[in-house]
C-alpha positions in Angstrom: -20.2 3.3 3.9 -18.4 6.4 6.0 -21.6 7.4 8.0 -23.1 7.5 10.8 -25.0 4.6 11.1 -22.1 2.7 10.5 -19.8 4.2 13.1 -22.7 3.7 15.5 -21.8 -0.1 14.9 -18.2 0.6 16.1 -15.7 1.6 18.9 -12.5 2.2 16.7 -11.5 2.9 13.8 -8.1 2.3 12.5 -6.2 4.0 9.1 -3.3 2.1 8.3 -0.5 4.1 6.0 -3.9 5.8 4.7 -2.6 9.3 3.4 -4.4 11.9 1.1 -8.1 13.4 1.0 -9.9 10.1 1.8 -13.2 11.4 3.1 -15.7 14.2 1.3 -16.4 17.2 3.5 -19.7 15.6 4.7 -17.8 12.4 6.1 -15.5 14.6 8.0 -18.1 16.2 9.9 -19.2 12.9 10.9 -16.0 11.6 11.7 -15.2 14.7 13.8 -18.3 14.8 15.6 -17.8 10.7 16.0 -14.5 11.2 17.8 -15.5 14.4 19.6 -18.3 12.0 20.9 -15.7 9.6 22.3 -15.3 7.4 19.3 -11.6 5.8 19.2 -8.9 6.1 16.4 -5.6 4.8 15.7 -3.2 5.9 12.8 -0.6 4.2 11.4 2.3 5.4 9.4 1.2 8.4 7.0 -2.6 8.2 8.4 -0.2 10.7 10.6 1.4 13.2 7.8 -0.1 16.3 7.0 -1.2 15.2 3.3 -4.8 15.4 4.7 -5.3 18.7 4.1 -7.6 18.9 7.4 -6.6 21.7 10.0 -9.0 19.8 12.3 -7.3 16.2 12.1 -3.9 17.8 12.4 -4.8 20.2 15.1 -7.3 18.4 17.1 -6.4 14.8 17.0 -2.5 14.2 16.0 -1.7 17.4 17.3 1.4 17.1 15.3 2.8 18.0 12.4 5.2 16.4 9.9 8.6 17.7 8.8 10.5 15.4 7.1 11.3 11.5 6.8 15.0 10.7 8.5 16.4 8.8 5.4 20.0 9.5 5.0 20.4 10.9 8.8 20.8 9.2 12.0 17.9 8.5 13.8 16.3 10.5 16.5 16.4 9.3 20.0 12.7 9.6 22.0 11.3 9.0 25.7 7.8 8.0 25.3 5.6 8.9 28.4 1.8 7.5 28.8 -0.3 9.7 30.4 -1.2 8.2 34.1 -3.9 10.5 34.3 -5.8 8.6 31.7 -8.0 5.7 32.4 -5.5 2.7 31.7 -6.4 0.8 28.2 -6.0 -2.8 27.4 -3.6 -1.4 24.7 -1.0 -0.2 27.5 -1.7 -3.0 29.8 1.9 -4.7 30.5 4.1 -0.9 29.1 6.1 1.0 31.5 5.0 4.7 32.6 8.1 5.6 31.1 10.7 4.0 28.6 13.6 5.7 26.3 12.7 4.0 22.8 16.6 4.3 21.8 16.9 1.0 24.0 
């Protein structure tokens, strides 16, 4: 059901804690050229590790990569900034420009 008549239908898609190879070669073409075409996409949890095996997804769209869970350490401290260049989003509608997330 990952094609393109069926992303046509959509605006977003969302993987939630989805982690491993989960679309053929074929599908990620389609899913790349989807989002290069302005299609929106939201991870979740390990839709955002690096068990994809997809230099594209990492590079081009989490531009991250994992290192390690924080089990057994204390946890990190982070200042998340939205990008005010951006059209706003009904997503960020009520967030600050700027807040520490240790608060």
């Amino acid at each position: 059901m990952f094609n393109e008549n069926q992303l046509a239908l959509i605006q977003v898609v969302i993987w939630n804690n989805t982690s491993g190879k989960v679309l053929t070669d074929d599908q990620r073409i389609i899913f790349e050229n989807w989002i290069e075409s302005g299609g929106g996409f939201i991870c979740i949890h390990a839709a955002g590790d690096d068990s994809h095996q997809w230099a594209w997804y990492e590079n081009e769209v989490l531009q991250a990569h994992f290192s390690y869970h924080n089990i057994g350490r204390s946890l990190d401290t982070a200042i998340l900034y939205l990008d005010m260049d951006a059209e706003k989003h009904q997503l960020s509608n009520g967030l600050m420009d700027t807040f520490d997330l240790a608060d």
